[in-house]
mmCIF file of the N, C-alpha and C atoms, coordinates in Angstrom:
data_MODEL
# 
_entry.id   MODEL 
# 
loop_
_atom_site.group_PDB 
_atom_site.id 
_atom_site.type_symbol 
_atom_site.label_atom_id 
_atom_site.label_alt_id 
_atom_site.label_comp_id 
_atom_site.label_asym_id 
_atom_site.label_entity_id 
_atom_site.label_seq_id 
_atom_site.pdbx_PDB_ins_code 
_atom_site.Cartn_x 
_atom_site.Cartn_y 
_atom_site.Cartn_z 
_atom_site.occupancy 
_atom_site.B_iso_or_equiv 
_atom_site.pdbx_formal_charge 
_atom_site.auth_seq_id 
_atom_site.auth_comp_id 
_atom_site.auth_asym_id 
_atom_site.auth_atom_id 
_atom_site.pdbx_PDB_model_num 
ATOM 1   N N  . UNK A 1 1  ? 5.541   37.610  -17.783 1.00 0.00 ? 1  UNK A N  1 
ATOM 2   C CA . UNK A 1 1  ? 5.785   36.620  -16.762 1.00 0.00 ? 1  UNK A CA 1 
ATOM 3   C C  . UNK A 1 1  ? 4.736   35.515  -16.892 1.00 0.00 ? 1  UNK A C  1 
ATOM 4   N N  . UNK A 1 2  ? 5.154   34.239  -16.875 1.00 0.00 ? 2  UNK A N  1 
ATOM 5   C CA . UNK A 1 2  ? 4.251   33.399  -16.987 1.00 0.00 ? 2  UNK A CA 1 
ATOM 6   C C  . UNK A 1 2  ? 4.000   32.303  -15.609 1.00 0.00 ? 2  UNK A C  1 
ATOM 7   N N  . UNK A 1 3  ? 2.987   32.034  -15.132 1.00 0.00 ? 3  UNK A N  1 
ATOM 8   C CA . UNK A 1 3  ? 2.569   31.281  -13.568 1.00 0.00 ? 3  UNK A CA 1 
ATOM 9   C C  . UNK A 1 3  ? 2.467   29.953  -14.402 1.00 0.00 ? 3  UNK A C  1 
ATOM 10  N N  . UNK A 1 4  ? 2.844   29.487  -13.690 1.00 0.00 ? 4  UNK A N  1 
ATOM 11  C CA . UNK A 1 4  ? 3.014   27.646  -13.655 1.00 0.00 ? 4  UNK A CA 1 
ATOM 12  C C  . UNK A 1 4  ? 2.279   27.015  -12.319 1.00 0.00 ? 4  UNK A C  1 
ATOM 13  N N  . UNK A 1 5  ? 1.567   26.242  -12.404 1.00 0.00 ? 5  UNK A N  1 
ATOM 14  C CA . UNK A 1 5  ? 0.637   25.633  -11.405 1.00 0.00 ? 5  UNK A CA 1 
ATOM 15  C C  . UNK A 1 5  ? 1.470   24.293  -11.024 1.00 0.00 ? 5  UNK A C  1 
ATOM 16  N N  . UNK A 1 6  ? 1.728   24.298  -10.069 1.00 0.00 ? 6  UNK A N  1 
ATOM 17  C CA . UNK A 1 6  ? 2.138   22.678  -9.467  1.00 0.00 ? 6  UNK A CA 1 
ATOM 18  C C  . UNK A 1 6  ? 1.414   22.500  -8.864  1.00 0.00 ? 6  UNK A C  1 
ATOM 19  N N  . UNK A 1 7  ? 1.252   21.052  -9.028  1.00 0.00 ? 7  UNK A N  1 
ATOM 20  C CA . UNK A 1 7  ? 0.169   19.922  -8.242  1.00 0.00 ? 7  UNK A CA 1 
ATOM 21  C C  . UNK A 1 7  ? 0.380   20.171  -6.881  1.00 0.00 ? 7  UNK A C  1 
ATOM 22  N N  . UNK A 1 8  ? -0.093  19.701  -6.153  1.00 0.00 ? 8  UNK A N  1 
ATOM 23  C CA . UNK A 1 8  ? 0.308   18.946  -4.496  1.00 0.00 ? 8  UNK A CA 1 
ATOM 24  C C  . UNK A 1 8  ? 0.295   17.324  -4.637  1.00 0.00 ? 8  UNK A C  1 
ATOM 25  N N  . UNK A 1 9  ? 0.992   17.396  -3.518  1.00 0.00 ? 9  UNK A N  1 
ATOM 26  C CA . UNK A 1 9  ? 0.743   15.477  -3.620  1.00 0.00 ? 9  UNK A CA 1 
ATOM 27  C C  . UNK A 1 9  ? -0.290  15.012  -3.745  1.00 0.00 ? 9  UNK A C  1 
ATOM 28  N N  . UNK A 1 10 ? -0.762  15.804  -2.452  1.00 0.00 ? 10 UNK A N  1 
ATOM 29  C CA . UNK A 1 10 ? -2.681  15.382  -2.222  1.00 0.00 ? 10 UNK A CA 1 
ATOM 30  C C  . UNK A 1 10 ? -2.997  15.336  -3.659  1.00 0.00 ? 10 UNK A C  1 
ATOM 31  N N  . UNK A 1 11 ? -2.946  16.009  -4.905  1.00 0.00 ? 11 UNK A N  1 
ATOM 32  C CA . UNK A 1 11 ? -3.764  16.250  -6.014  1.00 0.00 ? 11 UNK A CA 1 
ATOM 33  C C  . UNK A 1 11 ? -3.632  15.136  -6.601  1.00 0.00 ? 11 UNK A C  1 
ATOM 34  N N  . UNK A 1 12 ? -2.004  14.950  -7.124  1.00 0.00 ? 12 UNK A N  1 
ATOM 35  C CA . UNK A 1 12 ? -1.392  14.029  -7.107  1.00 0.00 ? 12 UNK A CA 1 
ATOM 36  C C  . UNK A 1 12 ? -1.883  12.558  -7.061  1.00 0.00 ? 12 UNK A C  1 
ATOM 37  N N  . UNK A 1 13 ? -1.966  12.457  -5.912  1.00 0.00 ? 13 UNK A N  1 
ATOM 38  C CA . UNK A 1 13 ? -2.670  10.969  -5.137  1.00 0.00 ? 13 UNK A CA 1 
ATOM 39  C C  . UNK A 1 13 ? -3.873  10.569  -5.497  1.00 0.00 ? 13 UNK A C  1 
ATOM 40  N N  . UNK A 1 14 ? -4.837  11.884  -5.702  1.00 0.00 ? 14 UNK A N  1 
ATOM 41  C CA . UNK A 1 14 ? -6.079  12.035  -6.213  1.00 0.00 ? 14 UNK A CA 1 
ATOM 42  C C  . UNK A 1 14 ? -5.989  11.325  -7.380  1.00 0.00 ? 14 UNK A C  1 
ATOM 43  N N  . UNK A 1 15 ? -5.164  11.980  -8.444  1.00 0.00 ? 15 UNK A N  1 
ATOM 44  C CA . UNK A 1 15 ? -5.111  11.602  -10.022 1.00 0.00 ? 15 UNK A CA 1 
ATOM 45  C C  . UNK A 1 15 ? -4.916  10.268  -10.044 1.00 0.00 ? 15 UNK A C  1 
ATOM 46  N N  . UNK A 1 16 ? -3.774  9.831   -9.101  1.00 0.00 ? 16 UNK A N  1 
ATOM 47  C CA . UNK A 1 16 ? -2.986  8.362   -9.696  1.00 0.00 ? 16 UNK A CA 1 
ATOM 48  C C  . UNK A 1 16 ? -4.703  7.476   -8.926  1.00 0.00 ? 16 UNK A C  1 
ATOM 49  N N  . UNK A 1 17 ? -4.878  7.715   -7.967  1.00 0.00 ? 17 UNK A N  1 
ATOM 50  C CA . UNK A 1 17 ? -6.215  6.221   -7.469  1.00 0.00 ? 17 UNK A CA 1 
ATOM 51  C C  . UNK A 1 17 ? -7.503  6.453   -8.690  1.00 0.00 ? 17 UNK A C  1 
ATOM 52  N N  . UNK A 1 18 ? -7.399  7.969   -8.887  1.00 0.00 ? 18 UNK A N  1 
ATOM 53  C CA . UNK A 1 18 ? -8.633  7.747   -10.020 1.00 0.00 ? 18 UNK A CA 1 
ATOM 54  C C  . UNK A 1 18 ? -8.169  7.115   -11.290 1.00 0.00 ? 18 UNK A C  1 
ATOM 55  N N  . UNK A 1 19 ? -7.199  7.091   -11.633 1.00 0.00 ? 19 UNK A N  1 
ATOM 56  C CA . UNK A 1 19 ? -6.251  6.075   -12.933 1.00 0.00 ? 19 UNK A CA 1 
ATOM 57  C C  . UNK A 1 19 ? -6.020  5.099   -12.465 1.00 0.00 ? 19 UNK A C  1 
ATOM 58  N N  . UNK A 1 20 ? -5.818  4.594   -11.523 1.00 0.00 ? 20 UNK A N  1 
ATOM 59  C CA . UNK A 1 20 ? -5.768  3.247   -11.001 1.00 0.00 ? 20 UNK A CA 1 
ATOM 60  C C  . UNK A 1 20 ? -6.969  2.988   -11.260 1.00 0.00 ? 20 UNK A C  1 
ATOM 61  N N  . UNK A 1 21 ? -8.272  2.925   -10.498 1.00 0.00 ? 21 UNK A N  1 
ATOM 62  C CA . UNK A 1 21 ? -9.409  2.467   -10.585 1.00 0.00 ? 21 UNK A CA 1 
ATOM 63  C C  . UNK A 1 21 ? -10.467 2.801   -11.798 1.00 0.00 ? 21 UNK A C  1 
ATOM 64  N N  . UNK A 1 22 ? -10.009 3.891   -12.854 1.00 0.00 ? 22 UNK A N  1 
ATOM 65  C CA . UNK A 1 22 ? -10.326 3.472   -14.231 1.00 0.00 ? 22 UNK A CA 1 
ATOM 66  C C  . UNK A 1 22 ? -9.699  2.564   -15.287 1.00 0.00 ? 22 UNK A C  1 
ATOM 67  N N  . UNK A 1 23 ? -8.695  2.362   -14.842 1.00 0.00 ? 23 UNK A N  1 
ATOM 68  C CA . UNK A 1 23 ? -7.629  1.134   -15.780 1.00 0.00 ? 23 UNK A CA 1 
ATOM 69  C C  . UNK A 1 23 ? -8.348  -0.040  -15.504 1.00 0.00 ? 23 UNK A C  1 
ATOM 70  N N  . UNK A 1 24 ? -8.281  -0.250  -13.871 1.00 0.00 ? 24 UNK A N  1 
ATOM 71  C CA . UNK A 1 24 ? -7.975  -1.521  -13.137 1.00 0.00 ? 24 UNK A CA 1 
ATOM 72  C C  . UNK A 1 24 ? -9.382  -1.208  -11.820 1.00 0.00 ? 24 UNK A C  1 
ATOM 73  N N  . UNK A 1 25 ? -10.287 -1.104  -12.277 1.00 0.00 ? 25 UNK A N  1 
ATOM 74  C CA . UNK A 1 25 ? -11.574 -1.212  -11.005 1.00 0.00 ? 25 UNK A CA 1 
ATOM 75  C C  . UNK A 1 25 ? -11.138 -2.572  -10.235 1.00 0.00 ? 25 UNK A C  1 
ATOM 76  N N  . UNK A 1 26 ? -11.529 -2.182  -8.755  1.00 0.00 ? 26 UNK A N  1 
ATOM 77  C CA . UNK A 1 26 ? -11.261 -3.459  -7.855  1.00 0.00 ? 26 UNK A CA 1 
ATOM 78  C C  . UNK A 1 26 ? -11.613 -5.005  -8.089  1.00 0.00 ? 26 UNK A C  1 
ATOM 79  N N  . UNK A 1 27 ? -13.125 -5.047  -8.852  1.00 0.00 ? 27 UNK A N  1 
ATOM 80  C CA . UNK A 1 27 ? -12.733 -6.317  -9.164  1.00 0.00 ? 27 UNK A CA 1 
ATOM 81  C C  . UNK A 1 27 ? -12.167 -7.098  -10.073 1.00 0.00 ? 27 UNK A C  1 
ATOM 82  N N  . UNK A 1 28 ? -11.203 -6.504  -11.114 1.00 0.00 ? 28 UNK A N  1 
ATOM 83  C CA . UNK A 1 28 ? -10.470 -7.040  -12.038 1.00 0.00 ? 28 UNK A CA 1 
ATOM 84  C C  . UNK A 1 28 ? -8.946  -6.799  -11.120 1.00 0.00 ? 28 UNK A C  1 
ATOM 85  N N  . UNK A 1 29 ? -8.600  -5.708  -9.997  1.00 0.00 ? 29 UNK A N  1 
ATOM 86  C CA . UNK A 1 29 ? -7.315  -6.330  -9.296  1.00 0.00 ? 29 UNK A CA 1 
ATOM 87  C C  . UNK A 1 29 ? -7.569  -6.834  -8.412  1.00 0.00 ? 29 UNK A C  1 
ATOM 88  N N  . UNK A 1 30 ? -8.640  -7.585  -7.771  1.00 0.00 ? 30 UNK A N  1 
ATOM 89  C CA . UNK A 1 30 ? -8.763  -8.851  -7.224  1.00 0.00 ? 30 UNK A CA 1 
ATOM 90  C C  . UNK A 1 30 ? -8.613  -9.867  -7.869  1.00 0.00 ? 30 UNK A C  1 
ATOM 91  N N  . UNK A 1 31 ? -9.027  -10.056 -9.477  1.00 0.00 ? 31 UNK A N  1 
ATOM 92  C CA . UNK A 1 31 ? -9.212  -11.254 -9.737  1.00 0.00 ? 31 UNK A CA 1 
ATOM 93  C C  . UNK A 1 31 ? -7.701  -11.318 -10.634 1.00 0.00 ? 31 UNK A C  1 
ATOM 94  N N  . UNK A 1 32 ? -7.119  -10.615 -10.929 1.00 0.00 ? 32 UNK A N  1 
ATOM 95  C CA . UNK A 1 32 ? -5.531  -10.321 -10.770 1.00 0.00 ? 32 UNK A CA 1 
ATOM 96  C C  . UNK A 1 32 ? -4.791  -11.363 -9.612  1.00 0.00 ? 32 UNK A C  1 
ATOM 97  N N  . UNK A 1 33 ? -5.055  -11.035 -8.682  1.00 0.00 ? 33 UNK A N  1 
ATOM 98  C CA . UNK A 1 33 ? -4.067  -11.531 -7.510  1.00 0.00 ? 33 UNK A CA 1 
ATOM 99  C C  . UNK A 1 33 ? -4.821  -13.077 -7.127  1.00 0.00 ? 33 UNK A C  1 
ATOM 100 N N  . UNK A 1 34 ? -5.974  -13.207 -7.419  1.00 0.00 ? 34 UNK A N  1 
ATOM 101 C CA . UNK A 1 34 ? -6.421  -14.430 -7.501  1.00 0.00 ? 34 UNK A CA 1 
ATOM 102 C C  . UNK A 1 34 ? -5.663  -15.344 -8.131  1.00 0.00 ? 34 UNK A C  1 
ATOM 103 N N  . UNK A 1 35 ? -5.611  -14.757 -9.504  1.00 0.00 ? 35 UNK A N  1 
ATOM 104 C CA . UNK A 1 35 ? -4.350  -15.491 -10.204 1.00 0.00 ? 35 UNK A CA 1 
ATOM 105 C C  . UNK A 1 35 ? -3.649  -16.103 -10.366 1.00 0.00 ? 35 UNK A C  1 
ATOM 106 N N  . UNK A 1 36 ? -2.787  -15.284 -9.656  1.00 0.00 ? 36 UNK A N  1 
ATOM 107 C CA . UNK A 1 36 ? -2.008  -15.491 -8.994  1.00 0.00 ? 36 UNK A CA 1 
ATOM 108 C C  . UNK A 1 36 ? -1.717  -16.372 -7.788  1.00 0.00 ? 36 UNK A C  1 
ATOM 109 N N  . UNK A 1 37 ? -2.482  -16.536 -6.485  1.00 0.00 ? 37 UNK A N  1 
ATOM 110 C CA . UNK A 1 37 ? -2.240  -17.209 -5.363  1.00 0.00 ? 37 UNK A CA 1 
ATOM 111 C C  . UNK A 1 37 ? -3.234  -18.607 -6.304  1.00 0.00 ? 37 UNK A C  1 
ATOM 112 N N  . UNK A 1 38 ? -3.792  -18.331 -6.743  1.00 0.00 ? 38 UNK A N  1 
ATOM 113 C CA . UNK A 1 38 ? -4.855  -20.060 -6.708  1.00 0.00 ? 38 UNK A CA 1 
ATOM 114 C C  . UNK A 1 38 ? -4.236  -20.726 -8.248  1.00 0.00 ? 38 UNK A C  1 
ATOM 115 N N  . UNK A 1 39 ? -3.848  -19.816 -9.074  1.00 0.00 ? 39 UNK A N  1 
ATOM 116 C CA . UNK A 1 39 ? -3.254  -20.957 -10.515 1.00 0.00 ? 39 UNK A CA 1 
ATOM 117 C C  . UNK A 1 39 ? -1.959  -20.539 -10.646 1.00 0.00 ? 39 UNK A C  1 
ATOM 118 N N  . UNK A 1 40 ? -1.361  -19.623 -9.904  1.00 0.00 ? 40 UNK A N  1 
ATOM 119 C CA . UNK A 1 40 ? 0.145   -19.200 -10.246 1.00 0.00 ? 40 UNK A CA 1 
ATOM 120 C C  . UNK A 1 40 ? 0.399   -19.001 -11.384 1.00 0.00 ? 40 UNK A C  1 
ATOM 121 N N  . UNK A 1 41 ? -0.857  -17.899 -11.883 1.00 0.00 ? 41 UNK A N  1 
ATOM 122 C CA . UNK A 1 41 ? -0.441  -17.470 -13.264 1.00 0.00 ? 41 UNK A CA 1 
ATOM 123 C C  . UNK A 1 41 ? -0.210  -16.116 -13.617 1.00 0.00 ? 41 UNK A C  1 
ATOM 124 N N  . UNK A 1 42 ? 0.899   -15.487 -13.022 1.00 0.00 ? 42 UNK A N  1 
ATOM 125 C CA . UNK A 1 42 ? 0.878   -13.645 -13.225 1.00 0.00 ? 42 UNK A CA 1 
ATOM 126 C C  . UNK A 1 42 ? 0.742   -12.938 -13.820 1.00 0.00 ? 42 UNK A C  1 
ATOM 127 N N  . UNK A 1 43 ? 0.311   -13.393 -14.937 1.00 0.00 ? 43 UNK A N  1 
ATOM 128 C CA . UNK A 1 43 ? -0.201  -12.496 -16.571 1.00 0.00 ? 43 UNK A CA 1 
ATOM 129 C C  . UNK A 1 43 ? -0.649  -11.390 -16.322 1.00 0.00 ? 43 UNK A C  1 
ATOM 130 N N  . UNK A 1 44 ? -2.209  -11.656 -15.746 1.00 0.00 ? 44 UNK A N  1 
ATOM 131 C CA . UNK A 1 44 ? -2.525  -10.298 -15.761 1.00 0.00 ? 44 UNK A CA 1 
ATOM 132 C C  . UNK A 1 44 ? -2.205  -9.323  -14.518 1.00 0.00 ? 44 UNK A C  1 
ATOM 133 N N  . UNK A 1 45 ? -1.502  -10.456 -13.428 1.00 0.00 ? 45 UNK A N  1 
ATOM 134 C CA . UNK A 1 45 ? -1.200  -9.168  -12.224 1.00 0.00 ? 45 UNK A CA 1 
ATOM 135 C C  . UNK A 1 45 ? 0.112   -8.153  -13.096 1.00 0.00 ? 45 UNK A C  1 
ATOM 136 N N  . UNK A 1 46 ? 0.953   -8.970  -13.799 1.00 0.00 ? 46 UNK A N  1 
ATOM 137 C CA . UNK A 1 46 ? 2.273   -8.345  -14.839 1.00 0.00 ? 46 UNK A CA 1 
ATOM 138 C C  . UNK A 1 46 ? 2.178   -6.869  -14.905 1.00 0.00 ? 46 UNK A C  1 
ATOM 139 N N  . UNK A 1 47 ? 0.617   -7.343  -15.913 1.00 0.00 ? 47 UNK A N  1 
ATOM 140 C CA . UNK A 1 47 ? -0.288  -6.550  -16.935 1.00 0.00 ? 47 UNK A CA 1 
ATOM 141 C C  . UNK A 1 47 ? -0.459  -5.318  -15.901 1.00 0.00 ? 47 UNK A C  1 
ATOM 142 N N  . UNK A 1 48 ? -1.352  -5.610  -14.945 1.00 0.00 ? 48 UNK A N  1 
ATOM 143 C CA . UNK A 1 48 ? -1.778  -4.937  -14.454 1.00 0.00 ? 48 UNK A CA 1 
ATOM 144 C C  . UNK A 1 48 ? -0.372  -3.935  -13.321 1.00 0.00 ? 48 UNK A C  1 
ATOM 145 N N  . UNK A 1 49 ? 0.396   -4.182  -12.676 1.00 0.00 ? 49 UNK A N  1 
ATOM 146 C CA . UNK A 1 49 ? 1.623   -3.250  -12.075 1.00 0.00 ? 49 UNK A CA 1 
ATOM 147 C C  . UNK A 1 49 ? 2.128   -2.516  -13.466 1.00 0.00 ? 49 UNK A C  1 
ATOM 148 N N  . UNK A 1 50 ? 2.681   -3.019  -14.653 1.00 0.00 ? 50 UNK A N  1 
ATOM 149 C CA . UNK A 1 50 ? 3.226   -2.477  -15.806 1.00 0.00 ? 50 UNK A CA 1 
ATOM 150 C C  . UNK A 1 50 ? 1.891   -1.021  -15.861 1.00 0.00 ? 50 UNK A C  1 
ATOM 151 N N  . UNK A 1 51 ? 1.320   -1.461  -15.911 1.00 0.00 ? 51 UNK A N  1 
ATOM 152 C CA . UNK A 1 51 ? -0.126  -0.072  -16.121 1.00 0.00 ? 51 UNK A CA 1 
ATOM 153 C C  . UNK A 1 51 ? 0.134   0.728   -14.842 1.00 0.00 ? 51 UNK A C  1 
ATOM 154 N N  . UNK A 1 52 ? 0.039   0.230   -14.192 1.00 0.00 ? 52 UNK A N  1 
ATOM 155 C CA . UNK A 1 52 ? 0.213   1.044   -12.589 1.00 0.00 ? 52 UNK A CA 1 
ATOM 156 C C  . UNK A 1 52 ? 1.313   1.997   -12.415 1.00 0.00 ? 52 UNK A C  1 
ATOM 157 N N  . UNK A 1 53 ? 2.395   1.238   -13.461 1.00 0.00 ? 53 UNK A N  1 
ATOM 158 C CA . UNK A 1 53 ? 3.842   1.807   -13.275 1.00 0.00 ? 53 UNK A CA 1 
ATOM 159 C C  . UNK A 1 53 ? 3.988   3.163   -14.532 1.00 0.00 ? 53 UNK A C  1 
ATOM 160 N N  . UNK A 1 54 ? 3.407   2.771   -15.521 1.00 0.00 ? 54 UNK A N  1 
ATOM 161 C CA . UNK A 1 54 ? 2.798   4.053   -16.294 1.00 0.00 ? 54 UNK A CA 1 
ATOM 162 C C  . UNK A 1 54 ? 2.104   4.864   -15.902 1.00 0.00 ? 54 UNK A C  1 
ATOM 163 N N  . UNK A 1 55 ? 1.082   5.202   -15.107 1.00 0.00 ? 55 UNK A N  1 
ATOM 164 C CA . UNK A 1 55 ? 0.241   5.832   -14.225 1.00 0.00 ? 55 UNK A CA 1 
ATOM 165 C C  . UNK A 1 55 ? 1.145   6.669   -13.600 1.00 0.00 ? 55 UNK A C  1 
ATOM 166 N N  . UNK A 1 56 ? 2.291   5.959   -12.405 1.00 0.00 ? 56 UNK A N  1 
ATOM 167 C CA . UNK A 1 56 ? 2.990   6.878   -11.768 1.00 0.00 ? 56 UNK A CA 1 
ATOM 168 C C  . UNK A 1 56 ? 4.014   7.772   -12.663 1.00 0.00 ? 56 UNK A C  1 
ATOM 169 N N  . UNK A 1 57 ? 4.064   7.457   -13.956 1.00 0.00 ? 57 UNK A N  1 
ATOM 170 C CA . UNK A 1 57 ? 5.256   7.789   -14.939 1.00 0.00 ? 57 UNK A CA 1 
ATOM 171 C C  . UNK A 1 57 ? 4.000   9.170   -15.049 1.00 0.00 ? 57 UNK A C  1 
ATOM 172 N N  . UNK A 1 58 ? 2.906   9.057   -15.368 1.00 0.00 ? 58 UNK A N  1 
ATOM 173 C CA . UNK A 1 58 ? 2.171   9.922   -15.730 1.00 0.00 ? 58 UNK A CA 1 
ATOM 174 C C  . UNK A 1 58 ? 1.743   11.089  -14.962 1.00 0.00 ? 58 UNK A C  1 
ATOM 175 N N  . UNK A 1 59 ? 1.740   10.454  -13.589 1.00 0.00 ? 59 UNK A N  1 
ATOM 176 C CA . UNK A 1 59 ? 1.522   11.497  -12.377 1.00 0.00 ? 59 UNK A CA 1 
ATOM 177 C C  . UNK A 1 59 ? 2.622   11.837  -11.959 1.00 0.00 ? 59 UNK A C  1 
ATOM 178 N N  . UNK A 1 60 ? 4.042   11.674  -12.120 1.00 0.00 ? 60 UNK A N  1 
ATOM 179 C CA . UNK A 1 60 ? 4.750   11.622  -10.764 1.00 0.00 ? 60 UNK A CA 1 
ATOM 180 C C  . UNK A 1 60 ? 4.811   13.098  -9.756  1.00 0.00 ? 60 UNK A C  1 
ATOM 181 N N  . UNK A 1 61 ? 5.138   12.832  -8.485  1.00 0.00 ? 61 UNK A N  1 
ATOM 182 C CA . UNK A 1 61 ? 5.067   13.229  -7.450  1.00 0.00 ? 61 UNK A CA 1 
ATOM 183 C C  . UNK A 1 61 ? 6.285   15.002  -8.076  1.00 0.00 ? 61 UNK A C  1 
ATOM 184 N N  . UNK A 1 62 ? 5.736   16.166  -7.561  1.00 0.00 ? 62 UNK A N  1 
ATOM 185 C CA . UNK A 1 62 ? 6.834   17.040  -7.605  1.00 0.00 ? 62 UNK A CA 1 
ATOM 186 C C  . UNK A 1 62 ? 7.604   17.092  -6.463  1.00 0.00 ? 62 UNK A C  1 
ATOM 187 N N  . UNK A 1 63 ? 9.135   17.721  -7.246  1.00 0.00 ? 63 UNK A N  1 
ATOM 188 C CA . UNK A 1 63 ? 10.489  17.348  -6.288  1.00 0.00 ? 63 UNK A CA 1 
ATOM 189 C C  . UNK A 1 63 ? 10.125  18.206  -5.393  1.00 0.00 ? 63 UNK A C  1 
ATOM 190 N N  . UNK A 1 64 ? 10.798  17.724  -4.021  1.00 0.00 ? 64 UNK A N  1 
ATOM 191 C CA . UNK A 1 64 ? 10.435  18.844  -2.484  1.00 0.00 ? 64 UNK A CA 1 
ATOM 192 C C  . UNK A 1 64 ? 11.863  19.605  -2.826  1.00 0.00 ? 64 UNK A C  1 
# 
């Protein structure tokens, strides 16, 4: 018989903000959205959700 460990969300949630904030530390997604509102240039906010959106591909949540 073999045990399989599932996450919790909580763990979950844990993983994805600590991958968020090693990708993307706060002041590079501030200066992201700066970017954005002051030169209207979304490059790196793009950049930066596309990463975010891999992250959740990487963590995702288990089915209830």
């Amino acid at each position: 018989m073999r045990t399989v460990k599932i996450r919790t969300r909580a763990e979950i949630a844990a993983l994805r903000e600590a991958a968020y904030l090693a990708a993307w530390p706060v002041h590079r997604q501030m200066e992201a959205q700066q970017d954005v509102e002051l030169r209207a240039d979304p490059t790196k906010r793009d950049r930066m959700l596309a990463d975010f959106a891999a992250i959740r591909a990487r963590f995702p949540y288990p089915e209830d």
